[in-house]
C-alpha positions in Angstrom: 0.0 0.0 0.0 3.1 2.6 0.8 4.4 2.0 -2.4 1.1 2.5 -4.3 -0.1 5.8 -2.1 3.6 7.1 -3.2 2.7 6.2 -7.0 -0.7 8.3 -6.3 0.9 11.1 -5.0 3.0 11.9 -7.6 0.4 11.1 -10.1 -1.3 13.5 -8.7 1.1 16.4 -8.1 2.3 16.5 -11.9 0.4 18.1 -15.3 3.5 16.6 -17.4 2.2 13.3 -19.2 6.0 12.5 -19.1 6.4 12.7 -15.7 3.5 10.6 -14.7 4.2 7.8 -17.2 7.7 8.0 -15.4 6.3 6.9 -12.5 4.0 4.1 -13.3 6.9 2.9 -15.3 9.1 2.8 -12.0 5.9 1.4 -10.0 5.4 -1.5 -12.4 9.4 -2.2 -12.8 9.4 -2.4 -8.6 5.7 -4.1 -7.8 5.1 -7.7 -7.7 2.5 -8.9 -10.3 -0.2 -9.3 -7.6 0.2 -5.6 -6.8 0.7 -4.4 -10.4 -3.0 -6.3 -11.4 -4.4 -4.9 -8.9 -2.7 -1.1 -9.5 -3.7 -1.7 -13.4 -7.4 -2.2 -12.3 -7.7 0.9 -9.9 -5.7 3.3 -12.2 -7.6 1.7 -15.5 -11.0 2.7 -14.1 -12.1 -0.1 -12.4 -14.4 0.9 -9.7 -14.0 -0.5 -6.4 -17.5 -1.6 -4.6 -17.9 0.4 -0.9 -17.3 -1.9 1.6 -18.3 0.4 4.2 -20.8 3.2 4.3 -18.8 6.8 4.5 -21.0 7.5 7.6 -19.9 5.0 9.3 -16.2 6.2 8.9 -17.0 9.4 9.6 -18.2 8.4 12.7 -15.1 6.1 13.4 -12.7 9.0 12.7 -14.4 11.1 15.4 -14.0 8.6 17.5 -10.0 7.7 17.0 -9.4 11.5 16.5 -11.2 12.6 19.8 -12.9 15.3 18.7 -17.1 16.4 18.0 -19.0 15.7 14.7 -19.2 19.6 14.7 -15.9 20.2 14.4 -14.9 17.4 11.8 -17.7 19.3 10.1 -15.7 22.6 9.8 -12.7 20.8 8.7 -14.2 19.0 6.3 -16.0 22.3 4.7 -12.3 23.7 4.9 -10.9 20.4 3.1 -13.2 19.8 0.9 -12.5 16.0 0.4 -13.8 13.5 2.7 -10.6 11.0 3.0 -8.5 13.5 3.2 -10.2 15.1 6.1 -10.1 11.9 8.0 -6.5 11.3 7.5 -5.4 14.7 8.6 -7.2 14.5 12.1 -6.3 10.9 13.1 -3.6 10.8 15.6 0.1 9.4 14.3 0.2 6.2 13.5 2.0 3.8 16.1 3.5 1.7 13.5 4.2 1.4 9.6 3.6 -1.6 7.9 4.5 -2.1 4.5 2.1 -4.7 3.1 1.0 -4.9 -0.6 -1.5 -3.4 -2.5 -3.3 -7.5 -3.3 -2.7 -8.3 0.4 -4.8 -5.5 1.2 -7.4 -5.5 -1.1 -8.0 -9.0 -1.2 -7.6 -10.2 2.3 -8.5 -7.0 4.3 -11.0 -4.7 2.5 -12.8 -7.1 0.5 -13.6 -9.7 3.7 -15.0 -6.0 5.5 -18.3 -6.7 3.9 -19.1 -9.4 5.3 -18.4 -8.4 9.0 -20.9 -7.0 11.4 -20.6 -2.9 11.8 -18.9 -3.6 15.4 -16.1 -5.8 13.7 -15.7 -3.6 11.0 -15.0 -0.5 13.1 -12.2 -2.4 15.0 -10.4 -3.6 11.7 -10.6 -0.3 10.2 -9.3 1.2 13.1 -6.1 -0.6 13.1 -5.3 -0.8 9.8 -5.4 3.3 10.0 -2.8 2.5 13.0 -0.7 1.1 10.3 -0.5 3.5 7.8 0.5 6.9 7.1 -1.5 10.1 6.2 -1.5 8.8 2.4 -1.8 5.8 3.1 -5.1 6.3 5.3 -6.0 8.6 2.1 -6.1 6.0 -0.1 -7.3 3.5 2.1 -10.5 5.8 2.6 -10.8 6.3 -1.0 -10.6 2.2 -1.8 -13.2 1.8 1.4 -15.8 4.4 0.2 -16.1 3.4 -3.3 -14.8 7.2 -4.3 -11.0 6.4 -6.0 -10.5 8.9 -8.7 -7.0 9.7 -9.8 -5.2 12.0 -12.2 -4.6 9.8 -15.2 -6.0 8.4 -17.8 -6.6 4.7 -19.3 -4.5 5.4 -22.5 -1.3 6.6 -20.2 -1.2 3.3 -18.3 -1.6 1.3 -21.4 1.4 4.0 -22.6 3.3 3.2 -19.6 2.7 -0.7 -19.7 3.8 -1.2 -23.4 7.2 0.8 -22.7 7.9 -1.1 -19.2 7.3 -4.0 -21.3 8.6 -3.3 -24.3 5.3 -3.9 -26.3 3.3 -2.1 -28.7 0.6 0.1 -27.0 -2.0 -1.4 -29.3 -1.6 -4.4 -28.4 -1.9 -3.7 -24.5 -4.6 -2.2 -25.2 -6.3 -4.9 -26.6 -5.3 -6.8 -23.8 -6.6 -4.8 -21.2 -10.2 -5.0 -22.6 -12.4 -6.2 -20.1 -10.0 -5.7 -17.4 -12.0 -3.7 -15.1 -15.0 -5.4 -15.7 -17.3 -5.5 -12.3 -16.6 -8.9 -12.7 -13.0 -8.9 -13.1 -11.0 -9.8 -10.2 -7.1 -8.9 -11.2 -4.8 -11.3 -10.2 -1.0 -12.1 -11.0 -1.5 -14.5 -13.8 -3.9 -11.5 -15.6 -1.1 -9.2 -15.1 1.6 -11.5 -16.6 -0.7 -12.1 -19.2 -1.0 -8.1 -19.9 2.9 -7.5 -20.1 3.7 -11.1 -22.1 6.0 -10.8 -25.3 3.9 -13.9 -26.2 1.0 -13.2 -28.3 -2.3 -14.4 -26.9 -4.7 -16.3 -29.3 -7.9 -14.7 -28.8 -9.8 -16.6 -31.2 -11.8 -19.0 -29.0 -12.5 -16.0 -26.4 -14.8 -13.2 -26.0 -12.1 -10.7 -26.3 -13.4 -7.6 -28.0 -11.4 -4.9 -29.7 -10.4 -1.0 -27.9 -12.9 1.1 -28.9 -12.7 3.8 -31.5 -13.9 7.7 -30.0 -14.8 10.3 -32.4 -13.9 14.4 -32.0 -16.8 17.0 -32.4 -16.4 18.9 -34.9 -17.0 23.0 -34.4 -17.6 25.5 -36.8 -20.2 26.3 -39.5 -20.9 24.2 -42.1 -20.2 27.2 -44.6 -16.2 26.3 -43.3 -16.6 22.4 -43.9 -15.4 22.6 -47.0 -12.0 24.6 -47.0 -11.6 22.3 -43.8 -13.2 18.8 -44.3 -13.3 18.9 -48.2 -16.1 17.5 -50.4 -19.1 15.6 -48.4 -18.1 12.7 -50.9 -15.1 12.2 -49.3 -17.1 11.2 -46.2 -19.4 8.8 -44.9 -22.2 10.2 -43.2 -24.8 8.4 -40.7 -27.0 9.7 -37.9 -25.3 9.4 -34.3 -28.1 7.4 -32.4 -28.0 7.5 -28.4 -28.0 4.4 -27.0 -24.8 2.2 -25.6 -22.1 1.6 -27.7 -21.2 -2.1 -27.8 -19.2 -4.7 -29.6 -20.5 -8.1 -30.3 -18.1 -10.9 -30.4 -19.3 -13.9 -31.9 -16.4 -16.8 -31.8 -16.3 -20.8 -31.5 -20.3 -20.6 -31.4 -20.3 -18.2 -28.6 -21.9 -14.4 -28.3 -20.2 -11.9 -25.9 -21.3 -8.7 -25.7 -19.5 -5.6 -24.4 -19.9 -2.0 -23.4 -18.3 0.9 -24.2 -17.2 0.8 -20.7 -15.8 -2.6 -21.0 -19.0 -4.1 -19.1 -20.2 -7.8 -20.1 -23.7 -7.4 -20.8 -24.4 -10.3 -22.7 -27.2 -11.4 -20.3 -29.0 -7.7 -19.7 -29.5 -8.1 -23.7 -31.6 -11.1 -25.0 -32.8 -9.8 -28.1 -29.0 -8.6 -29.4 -27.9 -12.2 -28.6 -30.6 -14.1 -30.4 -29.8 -11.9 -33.2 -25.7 -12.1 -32.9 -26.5 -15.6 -32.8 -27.1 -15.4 -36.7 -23.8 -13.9 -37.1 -20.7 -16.8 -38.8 -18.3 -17.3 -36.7 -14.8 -14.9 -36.0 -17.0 -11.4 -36.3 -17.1 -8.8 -34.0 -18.8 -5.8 -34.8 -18.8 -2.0 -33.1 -22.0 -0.2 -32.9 -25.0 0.8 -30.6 -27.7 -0.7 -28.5 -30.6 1.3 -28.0 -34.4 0.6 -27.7 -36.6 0.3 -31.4 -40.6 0.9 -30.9 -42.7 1.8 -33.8 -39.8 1.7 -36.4 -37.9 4.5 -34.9 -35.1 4.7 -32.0 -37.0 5.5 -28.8 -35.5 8.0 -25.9 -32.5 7.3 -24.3 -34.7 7.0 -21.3 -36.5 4.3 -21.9 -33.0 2.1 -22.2 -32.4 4.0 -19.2 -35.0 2.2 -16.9 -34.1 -1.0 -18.7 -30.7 -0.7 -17.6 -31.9 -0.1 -13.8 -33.7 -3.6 -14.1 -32.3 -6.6 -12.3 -35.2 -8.8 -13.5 -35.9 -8.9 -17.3 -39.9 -9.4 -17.2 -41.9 -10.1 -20.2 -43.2 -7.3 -19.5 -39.9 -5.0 -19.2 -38.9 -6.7 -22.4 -42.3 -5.8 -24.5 -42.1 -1.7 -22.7 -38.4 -1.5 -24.1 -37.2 -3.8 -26.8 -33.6 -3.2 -27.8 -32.0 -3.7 -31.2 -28.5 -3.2 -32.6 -27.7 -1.0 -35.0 -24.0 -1.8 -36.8 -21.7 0.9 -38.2 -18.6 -1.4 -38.0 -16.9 -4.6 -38.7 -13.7 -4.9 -37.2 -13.2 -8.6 -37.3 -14.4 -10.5 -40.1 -13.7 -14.1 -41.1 -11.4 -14.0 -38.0 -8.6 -11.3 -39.7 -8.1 -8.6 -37.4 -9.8 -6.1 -40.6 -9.4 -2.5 -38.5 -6.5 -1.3 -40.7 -8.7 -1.8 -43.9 -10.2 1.7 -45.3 -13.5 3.0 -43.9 -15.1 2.4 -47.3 -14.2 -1.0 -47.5 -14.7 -2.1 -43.9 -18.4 -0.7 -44.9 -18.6 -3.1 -48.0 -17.9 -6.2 -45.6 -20.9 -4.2 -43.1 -24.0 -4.2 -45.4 -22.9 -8.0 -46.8 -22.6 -8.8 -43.3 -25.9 -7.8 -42.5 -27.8 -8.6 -45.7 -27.2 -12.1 -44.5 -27.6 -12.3 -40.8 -30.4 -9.4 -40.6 -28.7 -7.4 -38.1 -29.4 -3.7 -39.0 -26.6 -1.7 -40.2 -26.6 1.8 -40.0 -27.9 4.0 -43.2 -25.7 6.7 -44.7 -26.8 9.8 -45.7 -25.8 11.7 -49.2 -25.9 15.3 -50.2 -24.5 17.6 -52.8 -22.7 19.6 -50.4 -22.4 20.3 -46.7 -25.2 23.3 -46.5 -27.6 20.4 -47.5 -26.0 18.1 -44.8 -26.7 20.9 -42.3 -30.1 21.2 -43.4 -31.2 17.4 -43.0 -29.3 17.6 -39.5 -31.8 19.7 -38.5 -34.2 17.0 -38.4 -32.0 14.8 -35.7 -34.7 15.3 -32.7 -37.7 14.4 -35.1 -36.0 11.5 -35.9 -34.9 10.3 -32.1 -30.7 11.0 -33.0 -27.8 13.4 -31.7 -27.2 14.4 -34.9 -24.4 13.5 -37.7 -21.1 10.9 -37.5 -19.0 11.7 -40.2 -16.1 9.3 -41.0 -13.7 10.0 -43.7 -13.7 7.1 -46.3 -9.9 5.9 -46.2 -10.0 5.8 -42.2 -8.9 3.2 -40.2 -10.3 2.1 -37.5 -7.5 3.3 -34.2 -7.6 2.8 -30.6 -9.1 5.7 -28.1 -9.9 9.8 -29.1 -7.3 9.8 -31.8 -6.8 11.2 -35.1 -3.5 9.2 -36.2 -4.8 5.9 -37.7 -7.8 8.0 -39.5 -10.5 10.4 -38.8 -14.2 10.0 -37.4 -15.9 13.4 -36.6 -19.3 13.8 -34.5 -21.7 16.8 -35.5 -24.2 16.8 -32.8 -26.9 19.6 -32.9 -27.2 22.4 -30.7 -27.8 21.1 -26.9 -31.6 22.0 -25.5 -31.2 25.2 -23.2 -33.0 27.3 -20.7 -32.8 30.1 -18.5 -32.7 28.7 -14.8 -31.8 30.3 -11.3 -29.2 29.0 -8.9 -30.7 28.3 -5.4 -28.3 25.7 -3.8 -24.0 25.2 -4.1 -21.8 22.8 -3.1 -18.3 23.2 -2.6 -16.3 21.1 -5.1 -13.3 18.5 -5.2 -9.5 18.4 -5.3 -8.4 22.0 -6.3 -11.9 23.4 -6.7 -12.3 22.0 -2.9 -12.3 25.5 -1.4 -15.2 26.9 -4.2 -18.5 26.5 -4.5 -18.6 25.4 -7.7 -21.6 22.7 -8.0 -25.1 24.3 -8.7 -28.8 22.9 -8.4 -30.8 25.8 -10.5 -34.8 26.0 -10.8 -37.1 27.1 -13.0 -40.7 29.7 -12.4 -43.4 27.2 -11.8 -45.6 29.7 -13.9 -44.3 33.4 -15.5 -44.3 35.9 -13.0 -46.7 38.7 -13.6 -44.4 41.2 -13.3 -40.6 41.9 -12.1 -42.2 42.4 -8.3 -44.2 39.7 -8.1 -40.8 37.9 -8.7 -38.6 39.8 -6.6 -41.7 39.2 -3.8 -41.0 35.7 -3.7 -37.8 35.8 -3.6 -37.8 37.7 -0.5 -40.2 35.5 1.1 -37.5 32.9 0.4 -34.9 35.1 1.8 -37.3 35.5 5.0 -37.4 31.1 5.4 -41.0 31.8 4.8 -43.1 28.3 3.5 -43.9 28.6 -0.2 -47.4 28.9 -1.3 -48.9 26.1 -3.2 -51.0 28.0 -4.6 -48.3 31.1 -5.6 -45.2 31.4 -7.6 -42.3 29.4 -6.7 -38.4 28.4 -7.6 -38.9 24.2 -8.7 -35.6 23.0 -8.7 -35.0 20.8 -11.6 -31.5 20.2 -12.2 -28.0 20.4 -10.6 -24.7 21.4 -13.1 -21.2 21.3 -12.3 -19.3 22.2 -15.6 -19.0 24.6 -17.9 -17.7 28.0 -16.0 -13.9 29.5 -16.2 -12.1 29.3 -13.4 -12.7 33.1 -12.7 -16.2 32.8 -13.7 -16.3 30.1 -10.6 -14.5 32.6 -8.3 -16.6 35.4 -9.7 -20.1 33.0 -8.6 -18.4 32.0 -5.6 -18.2 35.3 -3.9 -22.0 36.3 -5.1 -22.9 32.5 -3.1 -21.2 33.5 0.1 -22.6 36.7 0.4 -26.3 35.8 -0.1 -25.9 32.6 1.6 -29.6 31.9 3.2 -28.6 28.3 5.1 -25.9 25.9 5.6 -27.0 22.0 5.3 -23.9 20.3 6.0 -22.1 20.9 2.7 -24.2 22.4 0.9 -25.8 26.5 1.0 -28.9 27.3 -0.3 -28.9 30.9 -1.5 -31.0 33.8 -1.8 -32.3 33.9 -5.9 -29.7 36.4 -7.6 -27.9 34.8 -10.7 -29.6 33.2 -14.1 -28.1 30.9 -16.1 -28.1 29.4 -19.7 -28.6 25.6 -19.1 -27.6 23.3 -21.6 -29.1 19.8 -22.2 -28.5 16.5 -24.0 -32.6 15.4 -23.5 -35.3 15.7 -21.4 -37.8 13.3 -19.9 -40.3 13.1 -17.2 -39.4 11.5 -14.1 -41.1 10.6 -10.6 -37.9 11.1 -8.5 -38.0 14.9 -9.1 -40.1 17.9 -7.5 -40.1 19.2 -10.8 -41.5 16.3 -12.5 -38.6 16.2 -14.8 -35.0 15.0 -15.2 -32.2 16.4 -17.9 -29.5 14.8 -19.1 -26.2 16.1 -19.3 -27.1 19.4 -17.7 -24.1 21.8 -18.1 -23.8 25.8 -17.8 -23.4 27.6 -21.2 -23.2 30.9 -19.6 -24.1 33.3 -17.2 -27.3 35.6 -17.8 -26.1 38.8 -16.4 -28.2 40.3 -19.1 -31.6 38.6 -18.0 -33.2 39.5 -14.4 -35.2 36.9 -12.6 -38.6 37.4 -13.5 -37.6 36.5 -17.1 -36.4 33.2 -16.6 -37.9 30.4 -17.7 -40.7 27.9 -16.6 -41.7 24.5 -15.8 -44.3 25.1 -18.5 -40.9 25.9 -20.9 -39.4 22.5 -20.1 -42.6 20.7 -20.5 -42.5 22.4 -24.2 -39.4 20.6 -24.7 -40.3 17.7 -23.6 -43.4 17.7 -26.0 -41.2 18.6 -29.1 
């Protein structure tokens, strides 16, 4: 554990890509393989389970540190970060130890779940007698559930191939499926990942690293000069679903997520109709629920997705298809180096004979008329455009070096909404309140002091009126400010704070924003009768005073459209 808390500090004390694939290089070269696996799952992405509730611990580090929940309060509004708040006011440790990342995970955190909360106060307590102040960070982090660091999946499969000597491709490959939920990392499965022997893959489920796109900005006026001809691409409409491959090998279907999930099981319908695929295929493409011959709301798959128990019922509300926009094995040659265009060829024969639906392509004239039929994407139940240039291969991750696939969404839903609650935020926002839950009018205010009446009602901790105008909150938004912008909002939060609840203020109604949106649907676990997805903040509305922004009976417009 020492030796992987030291890797995560100075992972996340450096920018410099460099620097940190220095140090994973010098981790791997210095762990056992046990430790490595287990270092490869964490940094990867894969998410540990909580073993223990944070409550719990928070009550435990009161406890060891000898001090009131008020006052581990204060220092955790002046922290910021939960772990590291409880590390900071437990007393010194009496004595290091210095065992390994596998030891721990597997023989002491893992075993925690099982144990009544009395027995798992005691363990917990002395393994934090055992460690350092990073040390008890990380150990926090891994007990909670909450493990984030500073690095990306693409460095450690960097760092692995040159520790190795390998090509980063091919770890890559590798390494699919390695955080899987199911997954439990072991020495053999790192040894594996690091091997200069190649790995026959062709009786497994392995599936291929996924290909990302990069949006494309700018108006379609500039796509020429930039993009050239629209002949020179392949155009299709970006549906929202799941992106998945389908693996079909040695008479077996194995289906896998975007996020490297096996969800062969949670998807009947794709497997019957993978089934019908010849053997040594694997195709790339989307998931996402069909009704009445069109692609449904992301929603719907949504609720699916929550759903432990696949009814008859749940399957006849939401039944998914597949829709394929890429072969990347075929006749069991690794066919990702081939040329968009012909890769597509090998696509439609593919599904002419097995029936699975392959996604259309679109053709115009030029890119004005491109822009024009993209304006139909929310009739239509899509994003918007995927443009993939025709001699493309297919690479590995968000890059443009093997070839070139471009996403045109259209403009994101907006609307006008007031900020009413803030939370402080993480890591080096810790000490700004930077998240946001922002409300809508629940009808238009009459007038500019109708509005301003209810907000100082608000400001007075008076009960809203049923029957009278009120702040519904609707959403909560995180992303999209500058850093000074944050500062700027911060400053207006503190002085018109109202209430503290815990960690979070709610605020007296000042500041309109521009909310962005992916989609909109209705849901039950919402005051406002409605959820948003992908709520971000476009900008701030210093132009636009309260009473002018907008309602629930705006959102329900959009949801209508």
């Amino acid at each position: 554990m020492k030796r992987f808390a030291q890797l995560f500090n100075e992972l996340d004390s450096s920018t410099a890509t460099s620097a940190k694939v220095s140090a994973l290089k010098r981790y791997f070269a210095q762990a056992n393989d046990a430790d490595a696996a287990w270092a490869v799952y964490f940094l990867a992405g894969g998410k540990p389970r909580q073993v223990v509730p944070t409550g719990v611990l928070r009550v435990l580090a009161c406890r060891r540190a000898g001090i009131p929940e008020w006052l581990f309060e204060e220092c955790y509004q002046a922290v910021g970060d939960l772990a590291e708040t409880m590390a900071h006011v437990l007393p010194p440790a009496p004595q290091l130890s210095d065992v390994g990342l596998a030891e721990w995970v597997e023989q002491r955190l893992l075993p925690l779940r099982e144990m009544a909360p009395e027995q798992q106060a005691e363990r917990i307590a002395s393994y934090w007698d055992e460690l350092d102040p990073s040390g008890r960070f990380l150990l926090t982090k891994l007990i909670g559930g909450g493990f984030r660091v500073g690095v990306s999946r693409l460095l450690v499969q960097r760092a692995l191939a040159e520790h190795a000597g390998l090509d980063a491709k091919q770890v890559a490959q590798r390494m699919m499926g390695f955080t899987d939920k199911t997954a439990r990392p072991d020495a053999a499965a790192y040894r594996a990942l690091v091997s200069k022997e190649s790995m026959a893959a062709a009786d497994s489920g392995q599936p291929y690293p996924f290909f990302l796109a990069h949006a494309v900005e700018g108006l379609p006026q500039a796509f020429h000069d930039r993009l050239g001809p629209p002949e020179h691409w392949i155009v299709e409409w970006k549906y929202d679903g799941i992106r998945a491959q389908i693996v079909k090998r040695a008479g077996q279907v194995w289906i896998w997520s975007r996020g490297e999930e096996l969800v062969t099981e949670r998807f009947p319908e794709v497997t019957a109709l993978a089934e019908q695929l010849p053997d040594a295929t694997v195709l790339d493409g989307e998931i996402l629920v069909w009704k009445d011959e069109r692609p449904a709301p992301f929603s719907l798959l949504q609720q699916r997705i929550g759903r432990k128990l696949l009814t008859k019922k749940v399957l006849a509300d939401a039944p998914v298809s597949f829709i394929a926009y890429d072969v990347l094995e075929w006749q069991g040659v690794d066919v990702r180096h081939w040329p968009q265009s012909e890769r597509r060829d090998v696509l439609l024969r593919i599904g002419e004979q097995s029936g699975i639906r392959v996604s259309p392509v679109e053709s115009r004239p030029s890119w004005a008329e491109l822009a024009a039929l993209r304006e139909e994407s929310r009739e239509r139940g899509v994003e918007g455009f995927m443009l993939k240039h025709r001699e493309a291969r297919y690479g590995t991750g968000r890059t443009k070096a093997e070839g070139t696939w471009w996403k045109w969404k259209i403009d994101p839903l907006s609307v006008d909404a007031v900020l009413i609650y803030a939370q402080a935020g993480h890591g080096r926002r810790a000490s700004v309140y930077t998240d946001y839950t922002f409300a809508v009018w629940n009808r238009m205010p009459r007038d500019a002091q109708e509005a301003q009446a209810t907000v100082e009602a608000i400001a007075a901790r008076q009960p809203a009126d049923p029957q009278g105008l009120q702040l519904v909150p609707f959403a909560k938004a995180y992303s999209g400010l500058t850093d000074e912008e944050f500062r700027a909002v911060d400053r207006v939060i503190r002085q018109t704070t109202l209430e503290k609840f815990g960690p979070v203020r709610s605020v007296k109604p000042s500041l309109v924003f521009e909310l962005g949106f992916e989609g909109i649907n209705r849901s039950t676990r919402h005051k406002s009768g409605i959820a948003v997805r992908f709520p971000r903040m476009l900008r701030i509305r210093h132009d636009k005073p309260l009473h002018e922004a907008d309602t629930l009976q705006t959102l329900e417009a959009l949801l209508q459209r």
